[in-house]
HTML snippet that shows the backbone in 3Dmol.js (N, CA, C, O; Angstrom):
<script src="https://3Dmol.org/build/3Dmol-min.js"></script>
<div id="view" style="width:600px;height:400px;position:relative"></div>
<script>
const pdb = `
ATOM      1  N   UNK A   1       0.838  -1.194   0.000  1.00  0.00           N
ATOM      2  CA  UNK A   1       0.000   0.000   0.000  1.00  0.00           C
ATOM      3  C   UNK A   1       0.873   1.244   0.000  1.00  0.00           C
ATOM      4  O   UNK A   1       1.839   1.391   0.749  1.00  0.00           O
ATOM      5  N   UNK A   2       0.444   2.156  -0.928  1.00  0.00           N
ATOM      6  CA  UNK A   2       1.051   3.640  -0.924  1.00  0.00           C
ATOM      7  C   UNK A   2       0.522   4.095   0.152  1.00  0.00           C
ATOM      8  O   UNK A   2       1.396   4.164   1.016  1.00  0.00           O
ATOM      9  N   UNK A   3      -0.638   4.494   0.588  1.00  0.00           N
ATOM     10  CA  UNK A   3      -0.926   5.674   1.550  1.00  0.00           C
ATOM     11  C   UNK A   3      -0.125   5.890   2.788  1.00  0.00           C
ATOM     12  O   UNK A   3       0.465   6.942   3.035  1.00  0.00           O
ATOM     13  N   UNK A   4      -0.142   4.502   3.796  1.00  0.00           N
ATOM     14  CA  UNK A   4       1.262   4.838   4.311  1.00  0.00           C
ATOM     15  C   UNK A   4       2.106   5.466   4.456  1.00  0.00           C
ATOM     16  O   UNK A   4       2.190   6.388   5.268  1.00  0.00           O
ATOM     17  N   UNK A   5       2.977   5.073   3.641  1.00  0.00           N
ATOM     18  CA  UNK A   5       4.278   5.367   3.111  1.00  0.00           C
ATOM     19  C   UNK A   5       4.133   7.450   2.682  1.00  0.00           C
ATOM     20  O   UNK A   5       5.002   8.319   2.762  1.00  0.00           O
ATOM     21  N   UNK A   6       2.914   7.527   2.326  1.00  0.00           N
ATOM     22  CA  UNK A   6       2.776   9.126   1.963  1.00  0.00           C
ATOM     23  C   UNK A   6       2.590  10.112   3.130  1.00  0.00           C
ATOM     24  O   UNK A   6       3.034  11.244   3.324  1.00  0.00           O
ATOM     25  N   UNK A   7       1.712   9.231   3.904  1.00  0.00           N
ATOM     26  CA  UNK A   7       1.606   9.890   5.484  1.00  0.00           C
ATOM     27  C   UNK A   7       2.473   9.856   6.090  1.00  0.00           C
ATOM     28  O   UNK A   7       2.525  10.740   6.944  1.00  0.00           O
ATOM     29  N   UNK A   8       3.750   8.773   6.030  1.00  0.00           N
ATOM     30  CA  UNK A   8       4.950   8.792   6.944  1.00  0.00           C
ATOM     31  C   UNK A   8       5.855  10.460   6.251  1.00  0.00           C
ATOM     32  O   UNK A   8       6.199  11.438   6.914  1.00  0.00           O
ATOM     33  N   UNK A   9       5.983  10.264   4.986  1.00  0.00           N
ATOM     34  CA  UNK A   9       6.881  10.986   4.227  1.00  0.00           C
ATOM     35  C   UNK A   9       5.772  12.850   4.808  1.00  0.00           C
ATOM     36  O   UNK A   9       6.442  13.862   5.019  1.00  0.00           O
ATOM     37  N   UNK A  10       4.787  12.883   4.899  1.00  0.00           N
ATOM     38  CA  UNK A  10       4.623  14.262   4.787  1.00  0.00           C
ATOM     39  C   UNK A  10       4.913  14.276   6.694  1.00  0.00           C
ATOM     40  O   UNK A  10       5.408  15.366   6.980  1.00  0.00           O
ATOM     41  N   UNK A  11       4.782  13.630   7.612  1.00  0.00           N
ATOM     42  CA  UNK A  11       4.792  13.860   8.678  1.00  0.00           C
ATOM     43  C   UNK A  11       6.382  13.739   9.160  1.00  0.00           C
ATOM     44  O   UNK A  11       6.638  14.099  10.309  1.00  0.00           O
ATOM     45  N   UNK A  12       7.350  13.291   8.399  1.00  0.00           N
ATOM     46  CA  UNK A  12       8.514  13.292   8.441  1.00  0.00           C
ATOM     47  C   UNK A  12       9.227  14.502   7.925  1.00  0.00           C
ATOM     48  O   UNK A  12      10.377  14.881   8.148  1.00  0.00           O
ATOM     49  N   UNK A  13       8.524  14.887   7.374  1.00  0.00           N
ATOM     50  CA  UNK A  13       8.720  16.676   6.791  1.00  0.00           C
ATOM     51  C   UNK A  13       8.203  17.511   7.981  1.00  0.00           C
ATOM     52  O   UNK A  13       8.843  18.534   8.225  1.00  0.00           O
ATOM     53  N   UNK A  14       7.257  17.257   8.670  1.00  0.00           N
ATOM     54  CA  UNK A  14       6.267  18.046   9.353  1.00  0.00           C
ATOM     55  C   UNK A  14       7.484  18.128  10.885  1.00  0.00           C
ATOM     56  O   UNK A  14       7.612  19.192  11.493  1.00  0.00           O
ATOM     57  N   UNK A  15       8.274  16.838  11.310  1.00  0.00           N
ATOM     58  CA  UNK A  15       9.035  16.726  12.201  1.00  0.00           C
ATOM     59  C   UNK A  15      10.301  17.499  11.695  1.00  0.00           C
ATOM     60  O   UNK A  15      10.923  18.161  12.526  1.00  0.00           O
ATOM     61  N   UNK A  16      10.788  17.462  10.214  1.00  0.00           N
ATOM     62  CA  UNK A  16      12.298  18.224  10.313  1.00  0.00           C
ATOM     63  C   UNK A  16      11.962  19.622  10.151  1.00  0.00           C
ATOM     64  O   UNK A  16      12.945  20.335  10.354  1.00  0.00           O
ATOM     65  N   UNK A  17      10.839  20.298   9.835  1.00  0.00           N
ATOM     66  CA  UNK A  17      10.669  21.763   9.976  1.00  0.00           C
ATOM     67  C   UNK A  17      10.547  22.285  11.161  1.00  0.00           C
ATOM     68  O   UNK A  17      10.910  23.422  11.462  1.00  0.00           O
ATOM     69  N   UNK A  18       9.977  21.403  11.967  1.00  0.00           N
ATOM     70  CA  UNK A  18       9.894  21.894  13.669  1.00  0.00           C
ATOM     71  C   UNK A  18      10.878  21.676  14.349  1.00  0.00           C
ATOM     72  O   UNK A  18      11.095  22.476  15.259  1.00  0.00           O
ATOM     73  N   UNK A  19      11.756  20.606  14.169  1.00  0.00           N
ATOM     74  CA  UNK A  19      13.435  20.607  14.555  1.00  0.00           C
ATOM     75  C   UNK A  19      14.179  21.876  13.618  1.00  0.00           C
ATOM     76  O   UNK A  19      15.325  22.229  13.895  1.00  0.00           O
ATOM     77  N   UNK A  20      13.665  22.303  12.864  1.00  0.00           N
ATOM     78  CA  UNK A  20      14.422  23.136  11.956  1.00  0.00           C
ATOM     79  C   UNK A  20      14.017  24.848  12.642  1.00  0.00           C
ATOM     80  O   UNK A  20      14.925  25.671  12.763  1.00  0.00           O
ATOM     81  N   UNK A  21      12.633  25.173  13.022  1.00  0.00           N
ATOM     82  CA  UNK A  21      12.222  25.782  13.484  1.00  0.00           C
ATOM     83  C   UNK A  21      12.761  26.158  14.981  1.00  0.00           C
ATOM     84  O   UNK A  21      12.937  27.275  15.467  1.00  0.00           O
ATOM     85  N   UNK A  22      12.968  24.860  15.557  1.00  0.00           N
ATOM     86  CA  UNK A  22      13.552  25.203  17.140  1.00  0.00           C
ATOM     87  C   UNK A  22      14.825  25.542  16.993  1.00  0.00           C
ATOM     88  O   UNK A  22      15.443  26.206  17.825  1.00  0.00           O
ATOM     89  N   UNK A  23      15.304  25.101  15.914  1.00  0.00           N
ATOM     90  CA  UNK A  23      17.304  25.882  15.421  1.00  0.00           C
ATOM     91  C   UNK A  23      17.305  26.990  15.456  1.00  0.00           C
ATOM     92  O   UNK A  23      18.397  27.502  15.704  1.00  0.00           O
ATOM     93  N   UNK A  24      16.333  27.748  15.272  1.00  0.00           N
ATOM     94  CA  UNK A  24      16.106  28.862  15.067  1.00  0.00           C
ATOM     95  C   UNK A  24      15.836  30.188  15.777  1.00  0.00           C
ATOM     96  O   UNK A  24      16.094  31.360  15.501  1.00  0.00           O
ATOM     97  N   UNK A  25      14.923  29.279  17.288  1.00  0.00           N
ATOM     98  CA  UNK A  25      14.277  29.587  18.284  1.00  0.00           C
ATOM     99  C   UNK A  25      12.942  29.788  18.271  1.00  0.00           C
ATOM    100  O   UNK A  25      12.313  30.445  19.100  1.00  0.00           O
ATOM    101  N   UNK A  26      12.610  29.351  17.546  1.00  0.00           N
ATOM    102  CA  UNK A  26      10.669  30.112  16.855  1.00  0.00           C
ATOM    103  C   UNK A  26      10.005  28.571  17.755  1.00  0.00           C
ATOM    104  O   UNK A  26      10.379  27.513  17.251  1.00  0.00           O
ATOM    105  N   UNK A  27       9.342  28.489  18.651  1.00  0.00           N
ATOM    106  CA  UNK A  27       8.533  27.352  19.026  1.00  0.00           C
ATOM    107  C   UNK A  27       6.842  27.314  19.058  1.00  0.00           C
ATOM    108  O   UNK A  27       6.051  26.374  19.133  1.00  0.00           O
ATOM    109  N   UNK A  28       6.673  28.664  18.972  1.00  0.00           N
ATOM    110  CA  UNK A  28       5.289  29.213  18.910  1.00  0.00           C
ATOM    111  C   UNK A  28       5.046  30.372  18.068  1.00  0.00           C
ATOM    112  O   UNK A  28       6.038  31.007  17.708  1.00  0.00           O
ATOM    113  N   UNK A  29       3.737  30.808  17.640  1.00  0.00           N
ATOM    114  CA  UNK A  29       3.713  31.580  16.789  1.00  0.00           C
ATOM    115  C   UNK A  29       3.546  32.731  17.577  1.00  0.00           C
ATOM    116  O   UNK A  29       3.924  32.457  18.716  1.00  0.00           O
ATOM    117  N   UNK A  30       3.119  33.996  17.493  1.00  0.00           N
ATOM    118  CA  UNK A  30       2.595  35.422  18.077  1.00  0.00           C
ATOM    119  C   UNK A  30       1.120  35.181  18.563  1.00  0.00           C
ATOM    120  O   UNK A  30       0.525  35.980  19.286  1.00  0.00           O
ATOM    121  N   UNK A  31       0.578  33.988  18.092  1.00  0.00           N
ATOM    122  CA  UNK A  31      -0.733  34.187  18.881  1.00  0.00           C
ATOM    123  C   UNK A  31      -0.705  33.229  20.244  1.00  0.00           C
ATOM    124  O   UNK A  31      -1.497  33.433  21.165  1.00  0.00           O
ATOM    125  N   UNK A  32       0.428  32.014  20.285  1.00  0.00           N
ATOM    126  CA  UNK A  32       0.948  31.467  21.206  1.00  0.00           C
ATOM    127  C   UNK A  32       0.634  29.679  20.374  1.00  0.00           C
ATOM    128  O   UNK A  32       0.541  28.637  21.023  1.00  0.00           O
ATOM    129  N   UNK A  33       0.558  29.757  19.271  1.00  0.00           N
ATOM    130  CA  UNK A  33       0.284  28.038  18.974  1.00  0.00           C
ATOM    131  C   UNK A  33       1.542  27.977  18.706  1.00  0.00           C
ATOM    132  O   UNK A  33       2.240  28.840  18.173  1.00  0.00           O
ATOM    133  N   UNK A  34       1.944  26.533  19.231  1.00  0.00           N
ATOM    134  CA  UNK A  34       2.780  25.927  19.633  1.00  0.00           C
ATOM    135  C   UNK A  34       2.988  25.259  18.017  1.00  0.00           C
ATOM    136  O   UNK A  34       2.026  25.048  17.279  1.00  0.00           O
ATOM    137  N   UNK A  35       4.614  24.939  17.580  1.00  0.00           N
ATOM    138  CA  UNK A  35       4.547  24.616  16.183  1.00  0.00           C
ATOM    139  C   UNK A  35       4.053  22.854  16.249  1.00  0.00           C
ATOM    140  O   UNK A  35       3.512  22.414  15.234  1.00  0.00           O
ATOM    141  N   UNK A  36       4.195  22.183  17.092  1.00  0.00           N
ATOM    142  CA  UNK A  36       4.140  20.773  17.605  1.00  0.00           C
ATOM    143  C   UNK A  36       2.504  20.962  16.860  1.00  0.00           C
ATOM    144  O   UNK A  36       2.126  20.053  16.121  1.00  0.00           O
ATOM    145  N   UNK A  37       1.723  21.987  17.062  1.00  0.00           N
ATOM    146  CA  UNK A  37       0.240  22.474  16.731  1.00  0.00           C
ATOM    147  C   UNK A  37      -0.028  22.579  15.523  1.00  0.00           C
ATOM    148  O   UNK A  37      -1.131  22.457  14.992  1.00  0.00           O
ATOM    149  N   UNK A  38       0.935  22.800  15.064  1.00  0.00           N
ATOM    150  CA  UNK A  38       0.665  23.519  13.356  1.00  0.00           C
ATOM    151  C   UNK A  38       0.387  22.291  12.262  1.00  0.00           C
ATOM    152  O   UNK A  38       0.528  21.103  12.550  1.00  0.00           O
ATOM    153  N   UNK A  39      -0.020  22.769  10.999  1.00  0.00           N
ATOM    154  CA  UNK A  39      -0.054  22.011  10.029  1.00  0.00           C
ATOM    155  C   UNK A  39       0.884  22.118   9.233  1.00  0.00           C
ATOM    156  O   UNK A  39       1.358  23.254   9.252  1.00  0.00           O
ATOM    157  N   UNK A  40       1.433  21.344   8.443  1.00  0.00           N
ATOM    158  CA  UNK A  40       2.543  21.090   7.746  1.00  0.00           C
ATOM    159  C   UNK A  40       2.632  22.690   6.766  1.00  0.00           C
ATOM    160  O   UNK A  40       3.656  23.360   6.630  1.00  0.00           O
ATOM    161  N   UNK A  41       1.232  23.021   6.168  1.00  0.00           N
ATOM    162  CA  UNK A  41       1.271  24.356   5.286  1.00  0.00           C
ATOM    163  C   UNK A  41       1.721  25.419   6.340  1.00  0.00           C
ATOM    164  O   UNK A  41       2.401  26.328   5.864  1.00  0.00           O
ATOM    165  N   UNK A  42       1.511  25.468   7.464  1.00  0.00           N
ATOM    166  CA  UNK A  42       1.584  26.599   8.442  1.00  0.00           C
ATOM    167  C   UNK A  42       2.887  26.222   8.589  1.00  0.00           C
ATOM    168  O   UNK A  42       3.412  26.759   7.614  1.00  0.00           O
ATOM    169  N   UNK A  43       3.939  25.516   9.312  1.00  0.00           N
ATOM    170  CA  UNK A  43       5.114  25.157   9.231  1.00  0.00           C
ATOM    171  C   UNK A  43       5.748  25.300   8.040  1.00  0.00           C
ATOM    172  O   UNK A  43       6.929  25.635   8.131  1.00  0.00           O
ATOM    173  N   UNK A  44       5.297  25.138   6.917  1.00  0.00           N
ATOM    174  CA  UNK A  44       6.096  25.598   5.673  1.00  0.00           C
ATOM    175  C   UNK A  44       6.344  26.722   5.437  1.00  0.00           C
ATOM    176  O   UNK A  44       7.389  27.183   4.977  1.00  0.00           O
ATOM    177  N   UNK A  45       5.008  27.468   5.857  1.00  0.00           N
ATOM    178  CA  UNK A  45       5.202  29.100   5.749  1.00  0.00           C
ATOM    179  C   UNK A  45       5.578  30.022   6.283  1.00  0.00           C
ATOM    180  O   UNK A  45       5.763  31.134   5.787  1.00  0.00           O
ATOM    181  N   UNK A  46       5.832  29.505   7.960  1.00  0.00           N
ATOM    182  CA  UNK A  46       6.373  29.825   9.078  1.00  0.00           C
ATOM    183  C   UNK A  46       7.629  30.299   8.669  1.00  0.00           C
ATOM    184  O   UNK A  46       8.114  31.414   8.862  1.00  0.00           O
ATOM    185  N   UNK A  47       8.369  28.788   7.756  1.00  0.00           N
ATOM    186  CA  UNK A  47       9.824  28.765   8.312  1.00  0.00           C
ATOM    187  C   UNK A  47      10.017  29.488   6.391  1.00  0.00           C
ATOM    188  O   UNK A  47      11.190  29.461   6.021  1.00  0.00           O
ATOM    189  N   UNK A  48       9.438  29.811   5.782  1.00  0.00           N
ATOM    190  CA  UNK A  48       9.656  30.409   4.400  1.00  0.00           C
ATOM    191  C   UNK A  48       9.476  31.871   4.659  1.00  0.00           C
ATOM    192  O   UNK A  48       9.896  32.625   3.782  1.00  0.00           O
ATOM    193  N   UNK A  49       8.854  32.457   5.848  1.00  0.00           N
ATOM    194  CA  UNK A  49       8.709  34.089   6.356  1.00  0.00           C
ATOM    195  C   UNK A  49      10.532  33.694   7.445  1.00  0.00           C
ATOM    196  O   UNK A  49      11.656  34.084   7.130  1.00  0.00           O
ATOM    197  N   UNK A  50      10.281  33.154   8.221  1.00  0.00           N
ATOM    198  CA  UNK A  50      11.606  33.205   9.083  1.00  0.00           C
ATOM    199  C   UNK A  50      12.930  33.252   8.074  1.00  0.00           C
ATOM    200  O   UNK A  50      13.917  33.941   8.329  1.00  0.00           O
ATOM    201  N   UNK A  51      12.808  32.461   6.954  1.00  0.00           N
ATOM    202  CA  UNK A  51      14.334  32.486   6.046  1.00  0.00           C
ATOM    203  C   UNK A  51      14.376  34.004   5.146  1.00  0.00           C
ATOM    204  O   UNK A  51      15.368  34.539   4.652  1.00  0.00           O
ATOM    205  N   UNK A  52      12.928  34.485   5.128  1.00  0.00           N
ATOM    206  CA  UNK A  52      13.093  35.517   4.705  1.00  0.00           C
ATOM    207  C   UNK A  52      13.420  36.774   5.498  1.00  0.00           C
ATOM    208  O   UNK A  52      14.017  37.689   4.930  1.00  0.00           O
ATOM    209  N   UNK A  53      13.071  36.873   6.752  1.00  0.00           N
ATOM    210  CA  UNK A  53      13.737  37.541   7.674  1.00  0.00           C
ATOM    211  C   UNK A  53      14.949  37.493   7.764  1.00  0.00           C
ATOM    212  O   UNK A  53      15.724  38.449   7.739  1.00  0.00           O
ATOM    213  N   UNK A  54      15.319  35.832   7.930  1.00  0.00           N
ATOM    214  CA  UNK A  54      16.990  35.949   8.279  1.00  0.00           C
ATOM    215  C   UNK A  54      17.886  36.769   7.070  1.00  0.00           C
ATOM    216  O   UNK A  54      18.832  37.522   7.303  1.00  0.00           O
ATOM    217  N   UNK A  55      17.428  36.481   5.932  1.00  0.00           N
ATOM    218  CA  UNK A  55      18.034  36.532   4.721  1.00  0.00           C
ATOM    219  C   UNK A  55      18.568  38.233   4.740  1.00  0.00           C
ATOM    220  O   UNK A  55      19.725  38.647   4.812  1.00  0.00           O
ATOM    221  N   UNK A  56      16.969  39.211   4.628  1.00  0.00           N
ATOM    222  CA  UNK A  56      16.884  40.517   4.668  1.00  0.00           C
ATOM    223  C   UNK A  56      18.016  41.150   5.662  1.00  0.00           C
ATOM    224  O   UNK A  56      18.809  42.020   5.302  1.00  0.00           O
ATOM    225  N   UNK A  57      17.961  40.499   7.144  1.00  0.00           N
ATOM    226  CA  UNK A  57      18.739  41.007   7.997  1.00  0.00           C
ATOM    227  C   UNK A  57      20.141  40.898   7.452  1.00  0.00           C
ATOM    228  O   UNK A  57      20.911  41.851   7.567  1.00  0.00           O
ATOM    229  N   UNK A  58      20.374  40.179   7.076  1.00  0.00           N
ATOM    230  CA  UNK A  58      21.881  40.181   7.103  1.00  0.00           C
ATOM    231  C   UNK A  58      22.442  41.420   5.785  1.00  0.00           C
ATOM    232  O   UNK A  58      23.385  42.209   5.834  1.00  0.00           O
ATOM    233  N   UNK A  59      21.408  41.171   4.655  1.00  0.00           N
ATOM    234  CA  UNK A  59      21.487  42.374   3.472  1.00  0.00           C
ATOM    235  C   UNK A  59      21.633  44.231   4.245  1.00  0.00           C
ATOM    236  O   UNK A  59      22.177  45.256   3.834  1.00  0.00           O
ATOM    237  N   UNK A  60      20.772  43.867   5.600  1.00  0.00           N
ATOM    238  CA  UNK A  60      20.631  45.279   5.907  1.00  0.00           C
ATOM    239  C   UNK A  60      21.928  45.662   7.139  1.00  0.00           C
ATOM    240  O   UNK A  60      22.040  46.805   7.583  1.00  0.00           O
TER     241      UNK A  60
END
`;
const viewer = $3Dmol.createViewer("view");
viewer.addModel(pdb, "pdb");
viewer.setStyle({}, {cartoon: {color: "spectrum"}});
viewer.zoomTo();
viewer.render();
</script>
């Protein structure tokens, strides 16, 4: 069976963005949800605004 194997692979993404996220220091958002909380799109976008922060800062 595929499905499995698709749910392991997106929730194995969902675990290295939130290890990737705590590298960072970000564990919660501004309204206080916890990333352990989030959905994989919210974690994607989280850490695609955070690289864009980091990025800008260093330009400025």
């Amino acid at each position: 069976m595929l499905l499995p194997y698709l749910s392991h692979g997106t929730g194995g993404k969902r675990y290295v963005l939130i290890d990737r996220l705590k590298y960072y220091g970000y564990t919660e958002d501004p309204l206080g949800k916890r990333t352990e909380e989030m959905t994989l799109p919210e974690l994607e976008q989280t850490f695609i605004n955070l690289e864009y922060k980091r990025e800008t800062a260093w330009k400025t």
